[in-house]
Backbone bond lengths (Angstrom), bond angles and torsions (degrees), N, CA, C in turn:
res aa  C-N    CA-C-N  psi(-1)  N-CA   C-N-CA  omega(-1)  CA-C   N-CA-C  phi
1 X - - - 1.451 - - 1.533 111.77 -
2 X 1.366 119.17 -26.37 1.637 111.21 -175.62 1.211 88.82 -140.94
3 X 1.595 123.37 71.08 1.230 130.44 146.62 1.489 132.68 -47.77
4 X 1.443 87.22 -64.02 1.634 126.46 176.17 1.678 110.69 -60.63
5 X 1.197 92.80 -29.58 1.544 86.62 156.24 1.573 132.10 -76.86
6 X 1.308 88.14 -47.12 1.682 92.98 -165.80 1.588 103.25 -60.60
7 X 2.094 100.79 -34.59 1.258 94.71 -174.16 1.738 117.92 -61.64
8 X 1.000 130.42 -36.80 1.597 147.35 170.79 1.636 95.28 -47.60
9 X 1.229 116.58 -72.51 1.771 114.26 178.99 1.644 121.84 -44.08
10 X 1.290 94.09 -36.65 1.803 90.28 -173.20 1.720 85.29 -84.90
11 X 0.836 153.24 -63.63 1.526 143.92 168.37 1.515 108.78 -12.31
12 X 1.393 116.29 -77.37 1.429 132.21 -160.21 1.867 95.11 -63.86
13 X 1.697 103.20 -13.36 2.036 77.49 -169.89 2.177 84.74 -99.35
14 X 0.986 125.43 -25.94 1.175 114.26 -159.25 1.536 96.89 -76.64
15 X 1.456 126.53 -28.02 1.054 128.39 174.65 1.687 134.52 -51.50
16 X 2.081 91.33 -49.32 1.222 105.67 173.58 1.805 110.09 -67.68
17 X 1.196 106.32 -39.71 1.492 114.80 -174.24 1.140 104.56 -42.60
18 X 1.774 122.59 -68.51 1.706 109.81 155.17 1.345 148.99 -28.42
19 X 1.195 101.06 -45.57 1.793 118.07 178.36 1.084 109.43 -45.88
20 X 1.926 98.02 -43.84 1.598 92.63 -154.32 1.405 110.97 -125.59
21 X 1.476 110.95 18.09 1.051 122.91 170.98 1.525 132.95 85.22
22 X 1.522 115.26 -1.00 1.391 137.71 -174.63 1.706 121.72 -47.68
23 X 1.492 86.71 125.19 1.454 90.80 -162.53 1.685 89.68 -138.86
24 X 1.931 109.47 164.42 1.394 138.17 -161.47 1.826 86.23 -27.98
25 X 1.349 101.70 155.57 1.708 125.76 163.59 1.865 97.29 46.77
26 X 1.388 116.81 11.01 1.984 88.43 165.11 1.152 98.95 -94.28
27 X 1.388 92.98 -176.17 1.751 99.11 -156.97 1.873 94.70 -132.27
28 X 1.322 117.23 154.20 1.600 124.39 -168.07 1.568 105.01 -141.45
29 X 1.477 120.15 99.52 1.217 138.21 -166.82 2.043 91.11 -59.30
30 X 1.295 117.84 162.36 1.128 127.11 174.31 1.114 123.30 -171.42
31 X 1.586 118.39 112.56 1.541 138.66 175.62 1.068 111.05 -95.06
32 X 1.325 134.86 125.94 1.496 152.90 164.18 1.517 106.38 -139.58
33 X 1.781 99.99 124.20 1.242 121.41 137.85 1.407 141.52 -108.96
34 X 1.600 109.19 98.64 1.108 111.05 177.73 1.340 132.39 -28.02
35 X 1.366 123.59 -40.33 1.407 143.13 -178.18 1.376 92.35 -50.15
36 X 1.281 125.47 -87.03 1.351 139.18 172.05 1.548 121.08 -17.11
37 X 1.729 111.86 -48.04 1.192 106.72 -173.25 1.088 119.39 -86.97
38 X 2.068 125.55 9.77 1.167 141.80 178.56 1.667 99.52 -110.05
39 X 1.133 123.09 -3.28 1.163 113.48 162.78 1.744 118.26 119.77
40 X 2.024 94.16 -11.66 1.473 116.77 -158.66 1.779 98.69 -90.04
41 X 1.618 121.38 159.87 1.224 113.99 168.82 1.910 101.07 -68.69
42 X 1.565 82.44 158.07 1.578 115.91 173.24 1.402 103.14 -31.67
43 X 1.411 124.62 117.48 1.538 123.11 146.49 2.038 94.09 93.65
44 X 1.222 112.51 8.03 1.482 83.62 -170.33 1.464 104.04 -128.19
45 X 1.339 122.06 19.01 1.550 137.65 168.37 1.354 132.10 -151.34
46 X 1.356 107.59 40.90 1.455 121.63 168.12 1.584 135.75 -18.14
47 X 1.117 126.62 118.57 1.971 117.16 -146.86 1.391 86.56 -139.77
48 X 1.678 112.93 86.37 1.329 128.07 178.53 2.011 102.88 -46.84
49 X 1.306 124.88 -51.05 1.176 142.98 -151.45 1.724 87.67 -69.61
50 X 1.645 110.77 -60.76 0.844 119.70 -172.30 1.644 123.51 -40.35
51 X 1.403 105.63 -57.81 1.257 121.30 -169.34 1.543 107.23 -75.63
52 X 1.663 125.36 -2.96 1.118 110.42 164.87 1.251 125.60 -87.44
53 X 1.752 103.75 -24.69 1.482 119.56 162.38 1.587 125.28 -42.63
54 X 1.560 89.70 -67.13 1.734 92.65 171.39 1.273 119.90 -58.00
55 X 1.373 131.14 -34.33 1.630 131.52 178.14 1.895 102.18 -58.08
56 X 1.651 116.51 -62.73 1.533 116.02 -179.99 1.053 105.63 -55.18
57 X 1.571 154.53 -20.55 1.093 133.32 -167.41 0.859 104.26 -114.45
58 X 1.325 146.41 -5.16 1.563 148.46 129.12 1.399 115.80 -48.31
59 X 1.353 132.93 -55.21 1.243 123.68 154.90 1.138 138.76 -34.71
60 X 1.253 97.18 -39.96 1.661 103.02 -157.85 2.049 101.92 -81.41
61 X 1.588 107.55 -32.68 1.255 113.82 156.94 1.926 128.10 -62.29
62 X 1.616 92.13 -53.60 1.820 99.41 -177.38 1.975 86.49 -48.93
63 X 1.090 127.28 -66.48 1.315 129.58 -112.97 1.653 94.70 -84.16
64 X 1.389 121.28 -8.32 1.494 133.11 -170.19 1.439 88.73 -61.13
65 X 1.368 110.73 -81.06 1.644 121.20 -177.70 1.732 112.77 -56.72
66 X 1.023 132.25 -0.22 1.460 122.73 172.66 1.732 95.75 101.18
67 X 1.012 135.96 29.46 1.566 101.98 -169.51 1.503 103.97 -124.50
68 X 0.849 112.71 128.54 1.929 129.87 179.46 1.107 98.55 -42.99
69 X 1.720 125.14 153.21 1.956 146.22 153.67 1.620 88.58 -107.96
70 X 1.430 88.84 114.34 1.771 118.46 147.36 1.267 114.17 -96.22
71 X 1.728 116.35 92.81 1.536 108.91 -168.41 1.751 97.31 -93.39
72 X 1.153 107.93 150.30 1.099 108.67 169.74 1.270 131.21 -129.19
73 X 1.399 115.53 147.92 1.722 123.67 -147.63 1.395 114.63 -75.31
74 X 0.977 124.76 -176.94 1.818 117.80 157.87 0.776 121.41 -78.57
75 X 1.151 132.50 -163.86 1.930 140.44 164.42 1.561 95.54 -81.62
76 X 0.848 148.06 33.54 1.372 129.58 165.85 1.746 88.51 -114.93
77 X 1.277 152.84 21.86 1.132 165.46 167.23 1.211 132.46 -169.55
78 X 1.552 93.75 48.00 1.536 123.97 173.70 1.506 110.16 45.73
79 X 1.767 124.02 29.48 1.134 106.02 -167.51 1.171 126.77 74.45
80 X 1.035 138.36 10.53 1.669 145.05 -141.54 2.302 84.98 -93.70
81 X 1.396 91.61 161.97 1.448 110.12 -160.74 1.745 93.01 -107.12
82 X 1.491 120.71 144.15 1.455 124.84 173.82 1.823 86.93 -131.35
83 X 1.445 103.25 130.31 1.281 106.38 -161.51 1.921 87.02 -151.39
84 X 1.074 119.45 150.80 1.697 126.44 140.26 1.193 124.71 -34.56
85 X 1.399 116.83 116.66 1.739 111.88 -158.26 2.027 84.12 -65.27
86 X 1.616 124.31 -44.16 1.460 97.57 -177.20 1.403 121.31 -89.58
87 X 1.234 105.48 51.47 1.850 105.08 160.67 1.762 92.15 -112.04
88 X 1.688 121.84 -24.57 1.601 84.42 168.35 1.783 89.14 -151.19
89 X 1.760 89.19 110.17 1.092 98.35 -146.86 2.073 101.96 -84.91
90 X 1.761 125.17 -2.91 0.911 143.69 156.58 1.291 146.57 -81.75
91 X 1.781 99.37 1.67 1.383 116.79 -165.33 1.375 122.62 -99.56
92 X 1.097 133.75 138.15 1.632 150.94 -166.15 1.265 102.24 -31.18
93 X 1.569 161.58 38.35 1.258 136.26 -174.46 1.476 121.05 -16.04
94 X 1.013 122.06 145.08 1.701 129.65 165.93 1.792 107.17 -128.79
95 X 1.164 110.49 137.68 1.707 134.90 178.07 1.643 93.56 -77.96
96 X 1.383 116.63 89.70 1.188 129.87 141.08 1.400 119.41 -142.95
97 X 1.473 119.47 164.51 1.541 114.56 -177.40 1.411 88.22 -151.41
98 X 1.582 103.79 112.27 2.071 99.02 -174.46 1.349 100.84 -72.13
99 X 1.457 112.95 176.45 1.612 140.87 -173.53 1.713 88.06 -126.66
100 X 1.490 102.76 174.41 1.566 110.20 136.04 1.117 129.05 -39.60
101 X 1.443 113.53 -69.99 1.529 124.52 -153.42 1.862 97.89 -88.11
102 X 1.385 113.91 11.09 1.288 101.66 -171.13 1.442 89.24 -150.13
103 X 1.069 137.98 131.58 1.577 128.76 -176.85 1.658 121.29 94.50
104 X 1.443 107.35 -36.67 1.707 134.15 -123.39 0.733 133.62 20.86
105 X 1.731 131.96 -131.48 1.717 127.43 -142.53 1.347 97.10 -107.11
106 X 1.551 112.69 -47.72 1.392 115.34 -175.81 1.770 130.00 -82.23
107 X 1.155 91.48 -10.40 1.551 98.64 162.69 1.562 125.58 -75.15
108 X 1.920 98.17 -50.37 1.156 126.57 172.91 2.070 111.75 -54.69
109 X 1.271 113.76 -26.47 1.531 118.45 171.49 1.419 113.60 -81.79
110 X 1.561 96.77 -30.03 1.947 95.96 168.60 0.816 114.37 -84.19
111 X 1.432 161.66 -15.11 1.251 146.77 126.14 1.580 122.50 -40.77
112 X 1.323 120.30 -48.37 1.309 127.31 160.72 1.455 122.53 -30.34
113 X 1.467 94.03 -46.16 1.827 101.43 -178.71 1.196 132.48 -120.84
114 X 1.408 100.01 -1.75 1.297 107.35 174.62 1.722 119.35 -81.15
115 X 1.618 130.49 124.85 1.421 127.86 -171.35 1.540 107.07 -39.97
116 X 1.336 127.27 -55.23 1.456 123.39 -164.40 1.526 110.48 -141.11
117 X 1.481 101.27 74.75 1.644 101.47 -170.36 1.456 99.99 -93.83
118 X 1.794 88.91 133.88 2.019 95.89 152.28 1.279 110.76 -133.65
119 X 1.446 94.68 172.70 1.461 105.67 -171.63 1.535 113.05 -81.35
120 X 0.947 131.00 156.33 1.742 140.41 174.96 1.881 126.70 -113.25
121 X 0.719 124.92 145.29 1.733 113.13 165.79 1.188 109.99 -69.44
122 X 1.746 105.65 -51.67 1.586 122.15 -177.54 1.649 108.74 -149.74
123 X 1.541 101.48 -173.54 1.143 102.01 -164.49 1.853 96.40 -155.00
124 X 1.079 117.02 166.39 1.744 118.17 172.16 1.121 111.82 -150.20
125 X 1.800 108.04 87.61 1.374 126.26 -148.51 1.552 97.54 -94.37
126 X 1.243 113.81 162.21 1.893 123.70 -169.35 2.001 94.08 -89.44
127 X 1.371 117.00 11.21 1.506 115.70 -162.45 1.193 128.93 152.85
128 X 1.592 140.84 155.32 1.636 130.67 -154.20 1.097 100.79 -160.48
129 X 1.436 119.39 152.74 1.247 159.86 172.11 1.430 133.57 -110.16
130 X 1.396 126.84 93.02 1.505 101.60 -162.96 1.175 90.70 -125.51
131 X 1.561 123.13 116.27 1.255 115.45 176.66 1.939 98.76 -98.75
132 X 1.495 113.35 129.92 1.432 113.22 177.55 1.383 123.95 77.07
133 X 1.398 103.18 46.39 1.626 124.58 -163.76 1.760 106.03 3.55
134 X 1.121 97.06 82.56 1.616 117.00 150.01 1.384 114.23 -69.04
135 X 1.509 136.24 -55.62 1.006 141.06 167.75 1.298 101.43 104.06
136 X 1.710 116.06 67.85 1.631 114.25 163.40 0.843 130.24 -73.96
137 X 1.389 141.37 -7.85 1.630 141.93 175.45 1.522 110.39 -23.90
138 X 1.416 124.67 -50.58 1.248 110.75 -172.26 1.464 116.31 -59.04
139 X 1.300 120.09 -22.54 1.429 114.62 -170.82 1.592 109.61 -107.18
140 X 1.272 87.24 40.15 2.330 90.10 175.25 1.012 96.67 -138.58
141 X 1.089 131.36 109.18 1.609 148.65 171.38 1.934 99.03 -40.02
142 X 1.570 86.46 139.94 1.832 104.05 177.38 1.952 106.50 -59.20
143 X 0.926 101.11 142.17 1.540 153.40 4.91 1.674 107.55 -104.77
144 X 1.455 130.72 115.14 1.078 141.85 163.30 1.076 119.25 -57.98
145 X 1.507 133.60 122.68 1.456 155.25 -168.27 1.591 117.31 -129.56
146 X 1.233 112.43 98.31 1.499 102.14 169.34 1.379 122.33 -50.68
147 X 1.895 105.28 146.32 1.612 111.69 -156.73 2.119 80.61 -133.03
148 X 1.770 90.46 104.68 1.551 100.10 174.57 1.538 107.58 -83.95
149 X 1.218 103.02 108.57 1.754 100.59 169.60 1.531 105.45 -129.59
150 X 1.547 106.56 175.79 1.327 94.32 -154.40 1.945 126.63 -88.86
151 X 1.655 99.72 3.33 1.283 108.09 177.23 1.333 105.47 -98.93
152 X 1.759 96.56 113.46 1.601 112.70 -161.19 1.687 109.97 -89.10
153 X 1.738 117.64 -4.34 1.350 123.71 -178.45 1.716 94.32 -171.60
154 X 1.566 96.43 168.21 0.993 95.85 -175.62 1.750 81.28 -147.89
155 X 1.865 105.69 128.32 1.195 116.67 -173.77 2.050 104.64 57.40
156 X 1.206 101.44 -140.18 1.950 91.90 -173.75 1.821 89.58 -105.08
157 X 1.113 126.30 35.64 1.134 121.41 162.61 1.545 123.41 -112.99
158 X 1.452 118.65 130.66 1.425 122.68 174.25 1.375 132.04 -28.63
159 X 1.016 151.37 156.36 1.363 147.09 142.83 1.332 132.65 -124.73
160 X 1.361 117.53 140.83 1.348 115.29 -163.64 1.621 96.56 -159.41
161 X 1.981 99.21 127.04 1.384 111.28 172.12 0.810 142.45 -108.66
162 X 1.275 153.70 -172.59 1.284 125.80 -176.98 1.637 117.41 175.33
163 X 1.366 137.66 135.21 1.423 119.95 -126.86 1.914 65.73 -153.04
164 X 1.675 104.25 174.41 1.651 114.73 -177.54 1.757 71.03 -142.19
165 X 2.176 69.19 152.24 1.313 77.52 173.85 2.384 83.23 -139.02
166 X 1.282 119.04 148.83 1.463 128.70 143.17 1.624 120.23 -16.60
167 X 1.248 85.71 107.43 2.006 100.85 -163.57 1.875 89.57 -45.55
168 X 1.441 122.94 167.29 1.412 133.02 151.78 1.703 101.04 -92.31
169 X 1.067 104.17 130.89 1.638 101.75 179.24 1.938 90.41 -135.05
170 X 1.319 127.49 154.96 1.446 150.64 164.70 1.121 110.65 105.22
171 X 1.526 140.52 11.02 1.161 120.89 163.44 1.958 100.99 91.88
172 X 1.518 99.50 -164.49 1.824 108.80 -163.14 1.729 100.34 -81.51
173 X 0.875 123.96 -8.39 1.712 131.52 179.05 1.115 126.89 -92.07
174 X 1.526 110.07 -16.91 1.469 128.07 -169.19 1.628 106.00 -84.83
175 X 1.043 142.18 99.61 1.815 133.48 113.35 1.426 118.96 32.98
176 X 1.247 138.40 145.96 1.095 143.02 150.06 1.374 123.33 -142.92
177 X 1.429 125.58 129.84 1.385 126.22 -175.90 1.957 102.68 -87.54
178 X 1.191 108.27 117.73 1.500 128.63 -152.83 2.049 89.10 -73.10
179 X 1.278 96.29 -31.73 2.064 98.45 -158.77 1.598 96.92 -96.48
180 X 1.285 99.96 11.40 1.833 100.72 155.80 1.454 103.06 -74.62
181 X 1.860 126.88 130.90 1.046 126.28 133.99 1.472 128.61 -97.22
């Protein structure tokens, strides 16, 4: 039933992986609303089945090359990040465990499947994924750069990527090392 999805997702992650250069242990923030990718507004048709789909077939691509899913929650949990306690193995834990209706579907499947998931406040991811304008920016470390690839939605929901690149700091005199990402 969501072939055509997964097929579009494993596209859209191998793509970004290029764009932006993703390599072993970075990590790729990710907003999905199911609602959205069925066609429904944001937050108001949650597709438990769904959102486990999109999480495995994101995995099953991120995880080839080594690179962590930072899924991220809804506003009913401030956005909060469900990540592999060892992708950040120093970071604040927080006592939440999303639902559907609280977290949503696809966050709630990364915890589901992930070996040792915790919850996060935030995160300062190497790159993002927002399927159904969730609005991950906060969790991709500065400077955020849109990453044009060619899967423009996934299901009737938007997509938008987005990769960091090493601030320019000194002004017109300054140097830059180009193989900084």
């Amino acid at each position: 039933m969501y072939s055509e999805i997964e097929k579009s997702l494993k596209c859209a992650a191998r793509e970004l992986i290029e764009a932006a250069g993703l390599s072993r242990g970075d990590i790729v923030a990710i907003g999905c609303s199911t609602s959205e990718v069925i066609g429904e507004k944001i937050g108001t048709s949650s597709v438990s089945e769904l959102g486990e789909a999109i999480y495995l077939a994101l995995f099953e691509e991120f995880s080839k090359d080594g690179i962590y899913i930072a899924a991220q929650c809804c506003e009913h949990l401030n956005r909060a990040i469900i990540i592999e306690r060892d992708a950040a193995p120093f970071a604040y834990v927080c006592n939440a465990v999303p639902q559907p209706k609280a977290g949503g579907s696809f966050a709630t499947a990364a915890y589901k499947n992930m070996k040792d998931p915790v919850a996060l406040e935030s995160i300062v991811a190497d790159a993002g994924m927002d399927i159904g304008d969730t609005l991950i920016g906060m969790h991709v470390r500065p400077v955020v750069v849109p990453c044009r690839i060619s899967v423009k939605s996934i299901g009737e929901a938007h997509l938008t990527c987005a990769r960091s690149r090493a601030k320019f700091i000194g002004g017109e005199r300054a140097h830059y090392d180009d193989s900084l990402k």
